[in-house]
N, C-alpha and C positions, 0 to 999 in steps of 0.2 A: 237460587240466585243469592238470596240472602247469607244461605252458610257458603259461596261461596267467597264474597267479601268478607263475611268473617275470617275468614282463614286465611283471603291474601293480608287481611290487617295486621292478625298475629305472625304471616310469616314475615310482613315484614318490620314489626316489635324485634322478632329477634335476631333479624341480620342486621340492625340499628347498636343492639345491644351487643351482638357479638364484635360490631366493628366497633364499637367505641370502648369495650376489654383488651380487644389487640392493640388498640393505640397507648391505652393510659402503659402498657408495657414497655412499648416503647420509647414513649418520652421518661420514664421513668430510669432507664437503661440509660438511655443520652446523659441523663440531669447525674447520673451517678459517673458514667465516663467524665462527663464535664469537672465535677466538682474531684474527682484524683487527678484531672490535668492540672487545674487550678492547685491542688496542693502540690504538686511537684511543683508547680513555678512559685509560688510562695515561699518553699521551703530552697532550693535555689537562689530566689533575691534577700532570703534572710540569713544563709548563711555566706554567701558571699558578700552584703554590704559588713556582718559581724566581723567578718575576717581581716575587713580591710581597715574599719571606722568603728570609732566610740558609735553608738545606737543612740539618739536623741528619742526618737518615737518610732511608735511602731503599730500600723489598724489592720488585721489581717482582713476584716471586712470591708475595709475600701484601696487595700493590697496597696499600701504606702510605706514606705519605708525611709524616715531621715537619719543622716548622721547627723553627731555636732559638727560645728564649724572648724574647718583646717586653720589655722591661721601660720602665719609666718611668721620671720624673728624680728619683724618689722626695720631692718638695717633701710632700706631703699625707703622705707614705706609700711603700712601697715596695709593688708591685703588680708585675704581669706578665700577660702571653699565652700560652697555649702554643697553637699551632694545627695539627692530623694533618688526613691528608683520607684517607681510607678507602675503596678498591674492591669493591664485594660482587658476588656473583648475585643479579640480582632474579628473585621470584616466578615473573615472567610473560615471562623470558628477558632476556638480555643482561646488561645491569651497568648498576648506581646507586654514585651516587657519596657518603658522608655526608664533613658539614667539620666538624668541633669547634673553635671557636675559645674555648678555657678560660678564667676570670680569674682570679686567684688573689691572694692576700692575703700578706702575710708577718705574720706573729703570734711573732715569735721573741722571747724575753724575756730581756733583757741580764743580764747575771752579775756586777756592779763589780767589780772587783779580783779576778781570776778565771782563770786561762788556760782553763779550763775551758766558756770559753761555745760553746755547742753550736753547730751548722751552722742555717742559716736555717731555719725550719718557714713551712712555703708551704699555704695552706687553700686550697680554691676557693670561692668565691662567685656567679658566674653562668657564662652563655654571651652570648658575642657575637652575637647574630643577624644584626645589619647587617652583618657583615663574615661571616659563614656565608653568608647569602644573595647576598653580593655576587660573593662568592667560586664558590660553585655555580655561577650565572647567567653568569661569565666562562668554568666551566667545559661548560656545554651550549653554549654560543655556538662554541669550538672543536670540540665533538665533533660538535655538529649542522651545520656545517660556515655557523655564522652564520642559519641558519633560525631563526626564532621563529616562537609559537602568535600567532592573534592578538588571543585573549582573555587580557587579564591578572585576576591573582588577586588579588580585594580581599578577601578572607577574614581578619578580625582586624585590617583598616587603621583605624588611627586618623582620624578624621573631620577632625581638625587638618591632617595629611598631606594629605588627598584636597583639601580646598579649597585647599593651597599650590598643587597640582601642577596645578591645572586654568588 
């Protein structure tokens, strides 16, 4: 009775052990798929923000990427861009990419006769979307290695647009 509890003890020490060697394989396996998906998308948002925009900064470890600011030739107005592209975890595994491309206002109010006048104040006013989307779309094309779906998305197209494109 005795050696037979010993032996169910040891058998089961080593289906404990065996099952916990097949696992660390496997997550091991995931964590190195994960981390070449992760560098495809990295190397996708850095070469497409480079392509497009000066590089202000750059953290591959919190997968951020900013240009400097667009500005304009200020005739109307003084305005600007800011655009970051942002690496997250999705949901449903792997990585999504967001693009912000900001617009912003200058609203700063002159001082005459003043040394005093303060530093530019910048408001935002919208998002870019054409240039978010543009931007995205250049980015899945290198990550998905130039694959496309072959349904495209008319969802919120303007009816103006559809009849240009046809």
């Amino acid at each position: 009775m005795k050696d037979l509890l010993i032996v169910s003890a040891i058998a089961l020490g080593l289906m404990a052990a065996a099952a916990g060697c097949g696992r660390t394989e496997r997550i091991d396996s995931d964590v190195r798929a994960l981390v070449r998906h992760y560098d495809r998308t990295w190397n996708a948002v850095a070469q497409v923000m480079s392509d497009h925009f000066l590089i202000k900064t750059t953290d591959k470890s919190e997968g951020l990427v900013i240009a400097a600011p667009l500005r304009n030739d200020g005739r109307m107005g003084q305005a600007e861009t800011r655009v970051s592209a942002k690496i997250f975890p999705s949901r449903t595994g792997g990585y999504e990419v967001e693009i912000r491309a900001a617009q912003y206002v200058e609203i700063s109010e002159p001082r005459a006769l003043s040394n005093k006048t303060p530093r530019y104040t910048w408001a935002p006013v919208s998002f870019d979307k054409k240039l978010e989307t543009q931007l995205l779309n250049e980015i899945d094309n290198l990550r998905y290695g130039g694959r496309k779906p072959k349904y495209e998305n008319k969802f919120l197209e303007s009816p103006g647009e559809a009849a240009l494109n046809r």
